[in-house]
C-alpha positions as CSV (number, residue, x, y, z in Angstrom):
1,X,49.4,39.7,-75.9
2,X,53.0,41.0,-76.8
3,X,51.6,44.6,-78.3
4,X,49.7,44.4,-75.4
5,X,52.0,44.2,-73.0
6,X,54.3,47.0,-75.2
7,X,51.8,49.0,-74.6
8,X,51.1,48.5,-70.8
9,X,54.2,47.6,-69.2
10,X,55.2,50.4,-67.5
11,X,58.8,50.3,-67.7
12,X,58.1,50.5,-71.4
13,X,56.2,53.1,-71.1
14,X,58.7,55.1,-69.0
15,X,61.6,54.1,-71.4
16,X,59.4,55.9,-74.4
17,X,58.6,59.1,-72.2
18,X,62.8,59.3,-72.2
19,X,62.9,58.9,-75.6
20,X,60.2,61.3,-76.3
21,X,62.0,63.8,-74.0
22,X,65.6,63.4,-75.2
23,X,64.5,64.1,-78.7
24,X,62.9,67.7,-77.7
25,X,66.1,68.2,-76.1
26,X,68.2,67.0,-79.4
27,X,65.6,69.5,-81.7
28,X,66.1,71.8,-79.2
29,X,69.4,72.1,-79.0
30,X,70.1,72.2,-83.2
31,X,67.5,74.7,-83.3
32,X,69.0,77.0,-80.3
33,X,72.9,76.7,-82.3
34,X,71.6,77.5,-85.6
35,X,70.1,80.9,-84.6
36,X,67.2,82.4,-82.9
37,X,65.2,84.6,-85.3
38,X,62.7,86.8,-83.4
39,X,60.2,89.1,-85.2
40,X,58.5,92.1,-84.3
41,X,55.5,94.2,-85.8
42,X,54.6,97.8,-85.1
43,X,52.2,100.1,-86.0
44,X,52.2,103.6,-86.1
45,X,49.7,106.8,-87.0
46,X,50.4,110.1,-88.5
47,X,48.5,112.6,-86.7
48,X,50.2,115.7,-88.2
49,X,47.4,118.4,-88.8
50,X,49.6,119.6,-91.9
51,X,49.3,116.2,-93.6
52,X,46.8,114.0,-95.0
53,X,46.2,111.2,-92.1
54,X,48.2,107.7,-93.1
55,X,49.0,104.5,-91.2
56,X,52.1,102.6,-91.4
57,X,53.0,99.2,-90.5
58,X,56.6,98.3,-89.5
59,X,58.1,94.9,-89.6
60,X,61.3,94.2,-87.9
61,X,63.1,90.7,-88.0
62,X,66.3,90.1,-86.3
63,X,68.5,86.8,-86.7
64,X,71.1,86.4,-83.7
65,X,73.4,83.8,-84.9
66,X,76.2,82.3,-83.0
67,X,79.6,82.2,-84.4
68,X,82.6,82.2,-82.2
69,X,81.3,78.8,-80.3
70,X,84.2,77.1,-80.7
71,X,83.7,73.2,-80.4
72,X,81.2,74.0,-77.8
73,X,78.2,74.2,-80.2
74,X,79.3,70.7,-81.8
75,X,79.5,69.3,-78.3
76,X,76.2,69.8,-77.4
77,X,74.6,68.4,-80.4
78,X,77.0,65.5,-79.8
79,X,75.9,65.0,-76.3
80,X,71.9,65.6,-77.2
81,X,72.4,63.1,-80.0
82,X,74.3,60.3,-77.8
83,X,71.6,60.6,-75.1
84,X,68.8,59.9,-77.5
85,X,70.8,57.0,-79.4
86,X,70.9,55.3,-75.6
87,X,67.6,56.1,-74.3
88,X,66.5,54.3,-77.6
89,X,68.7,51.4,-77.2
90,X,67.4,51.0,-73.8
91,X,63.7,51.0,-74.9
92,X,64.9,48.5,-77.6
93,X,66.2,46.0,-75.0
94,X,62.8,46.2,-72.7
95,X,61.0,45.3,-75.5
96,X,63.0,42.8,-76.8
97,X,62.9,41.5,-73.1
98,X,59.2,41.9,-72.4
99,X,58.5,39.8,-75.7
100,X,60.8,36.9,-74.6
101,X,58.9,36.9,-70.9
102,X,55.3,37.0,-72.5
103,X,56.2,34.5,-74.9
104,X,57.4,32.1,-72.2
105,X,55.1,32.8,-69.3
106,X,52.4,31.6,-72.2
107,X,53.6,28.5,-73.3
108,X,54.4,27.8,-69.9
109,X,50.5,28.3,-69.4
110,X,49.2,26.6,-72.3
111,X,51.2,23.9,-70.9
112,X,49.8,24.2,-67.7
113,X,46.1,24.3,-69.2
114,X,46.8,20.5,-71.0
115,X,47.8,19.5,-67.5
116,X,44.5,20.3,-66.3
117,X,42.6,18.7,-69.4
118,X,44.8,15.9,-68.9
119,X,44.4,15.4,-64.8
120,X,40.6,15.8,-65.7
121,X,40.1,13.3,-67.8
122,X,42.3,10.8,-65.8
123,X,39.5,11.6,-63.1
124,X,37.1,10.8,-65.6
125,X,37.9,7.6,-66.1
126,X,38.4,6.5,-62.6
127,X,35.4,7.7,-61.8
128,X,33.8,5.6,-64.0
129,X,36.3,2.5,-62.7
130,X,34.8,3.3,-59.3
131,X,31.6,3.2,-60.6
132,X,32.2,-0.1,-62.6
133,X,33.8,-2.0,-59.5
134,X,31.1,-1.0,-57.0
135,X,29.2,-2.6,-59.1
136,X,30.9,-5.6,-59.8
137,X,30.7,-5.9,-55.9
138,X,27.2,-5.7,-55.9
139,X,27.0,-8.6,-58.2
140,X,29.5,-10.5,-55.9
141,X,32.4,-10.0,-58.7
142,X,34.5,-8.1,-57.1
143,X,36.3,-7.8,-53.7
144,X,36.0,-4.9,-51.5
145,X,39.2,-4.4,-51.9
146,X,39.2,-3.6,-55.7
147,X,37.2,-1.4,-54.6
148,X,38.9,0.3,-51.8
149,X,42.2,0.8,-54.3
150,X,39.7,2.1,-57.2
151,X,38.8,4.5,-54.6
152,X,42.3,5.4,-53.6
153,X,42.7,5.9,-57.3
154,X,40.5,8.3,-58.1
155,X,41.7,10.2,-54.8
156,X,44.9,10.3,-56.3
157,X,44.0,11.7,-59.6
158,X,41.4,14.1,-58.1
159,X,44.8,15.3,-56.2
160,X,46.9,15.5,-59.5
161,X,43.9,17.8,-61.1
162,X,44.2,20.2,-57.7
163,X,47.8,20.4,-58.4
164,X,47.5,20.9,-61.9
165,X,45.0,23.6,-61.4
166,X,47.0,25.2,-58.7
167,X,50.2,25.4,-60.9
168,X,48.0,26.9,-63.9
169,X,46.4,29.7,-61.2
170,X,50.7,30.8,-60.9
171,X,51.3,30.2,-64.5
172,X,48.5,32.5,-65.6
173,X,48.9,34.9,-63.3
174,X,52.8,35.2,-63.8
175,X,50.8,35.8,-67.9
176,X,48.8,38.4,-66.5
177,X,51.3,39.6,-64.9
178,X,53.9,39.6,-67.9
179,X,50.7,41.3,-69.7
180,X,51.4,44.7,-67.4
181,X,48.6,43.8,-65.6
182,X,47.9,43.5,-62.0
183,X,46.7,39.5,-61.8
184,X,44.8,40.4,-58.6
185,X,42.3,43.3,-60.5
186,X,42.2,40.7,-63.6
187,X,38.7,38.8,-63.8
188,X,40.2,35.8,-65.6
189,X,43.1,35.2,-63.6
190,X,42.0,32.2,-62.3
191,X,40.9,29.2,-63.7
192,X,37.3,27.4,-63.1
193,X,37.5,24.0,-63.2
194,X,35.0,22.1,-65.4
195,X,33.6,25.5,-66.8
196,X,34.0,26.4,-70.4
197,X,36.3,28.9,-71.3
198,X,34.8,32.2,-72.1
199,X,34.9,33.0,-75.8
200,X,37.1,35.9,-75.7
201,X,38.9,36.0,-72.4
202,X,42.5,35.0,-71.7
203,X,41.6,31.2,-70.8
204,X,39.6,30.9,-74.1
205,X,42.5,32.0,-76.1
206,X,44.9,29.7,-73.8
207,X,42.0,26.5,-74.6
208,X,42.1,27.4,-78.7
209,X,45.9,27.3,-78.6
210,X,45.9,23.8,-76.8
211,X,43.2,22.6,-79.2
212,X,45.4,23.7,-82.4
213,X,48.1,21.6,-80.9
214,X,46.0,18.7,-80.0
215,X,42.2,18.5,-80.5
216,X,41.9,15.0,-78.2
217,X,42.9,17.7,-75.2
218,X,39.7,19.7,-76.0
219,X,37.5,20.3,-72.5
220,X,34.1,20.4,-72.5
């Protein structure tokens, strides 16, 4: 996710253009003070009627080479030098940067994620309480108001899992975002609850990361 997002941030990507650009102007600049050499070819044919025909070829090569410069020469090279040292220095710090905010924005998803498998599984099991105390009323062991607050339970932990999925939805799309990507044009940007993660896609990777830290989390 972090070379990803190296590669596809575009601040990053506009840092490295610099960098790219202020070293032409640094090789440019050491080549222009140390001399232009230019080179020139020529041909020429003796047509006199008095002598046997004959080509000759004429190579000329002239080196123009600055020498009263003062510190001028120096100063440019200094200042090519200085802006490449900072435009690197600046691409350091985004990347530095960008890999701190993708590494947080994931934990902070993977967190998010064991919320979810954590709400679910509390509905789960108050489903099943429901289940168990409407039938307890059935057989005239239970009251209708166990049941009415086994109800209300499960309401409440339905609601949790709706928050919990709502607050992974921001989480993964501040991911996806941190990613370089646009979290509205990304296909896994949002989580289906109940469905398996898709082998491959960011919420797969975000399930095998919470099932490496604990398996009894695992969703089916």
């Amino acid at each position: 996710l972090v070379e990803e997002a190296l590669d596809t941030r575009p601040e990053i990507r506009a840092a490295r253009l610099q960098v790219a650009s202020a070293e032409r102007t640094l090789r440019a600049t050491i080549g222009g003070e140390l001399g232009e050499l230019r080179g020139n070819v020529s041909w020429d044919t003796d047509d006199n009627p008095f002598r046997a025909p004959s080509d000759q070829m004429t190579f000329l090569l002239t080196l123009d080479v600055p020498v009263f410069t003062g510190g001028a020469r120096t100063a440019r090279i200094r200042r090519a030098r200085h802006q490449l040292e900072s435009t690197m220095i600046v691409v350091r710090d985004l990347e530095a940067n960008v890999r701190t905010e993708v590494a947080q924005s994931y934990r902070s998803a993977v967190e998010a994620y064991r919320d979810i498998a954590v709400a679910r599984s509390a509905v789960g099991r108050q489903e099943e309480s429901v289940r168990i105390q409407q039938e307890k009323f059935r057989n005239g062991r239970a009251t209708s108001r166990e049941v009415l607050d086994s109800v209300a339970l499960l309401r409440n932990a339905r609601f949790e899992l709706v928050n919990a999925t709502y607050s992974y939805n921001v989480a993964l799309r501040e991911l996806v975002r941190a990613r370089g990507l646009d979290p509205r044009k990304d296909p896994f940007a949002e989580v289906r609850p109940g469905a398996p993660a898709a082998e491959g896609t960011l919420e797969g990777e975000l399930e095998q990361a919470i099932l490496r830290q604990d398996p009894a989390l695992g969703v089916a």
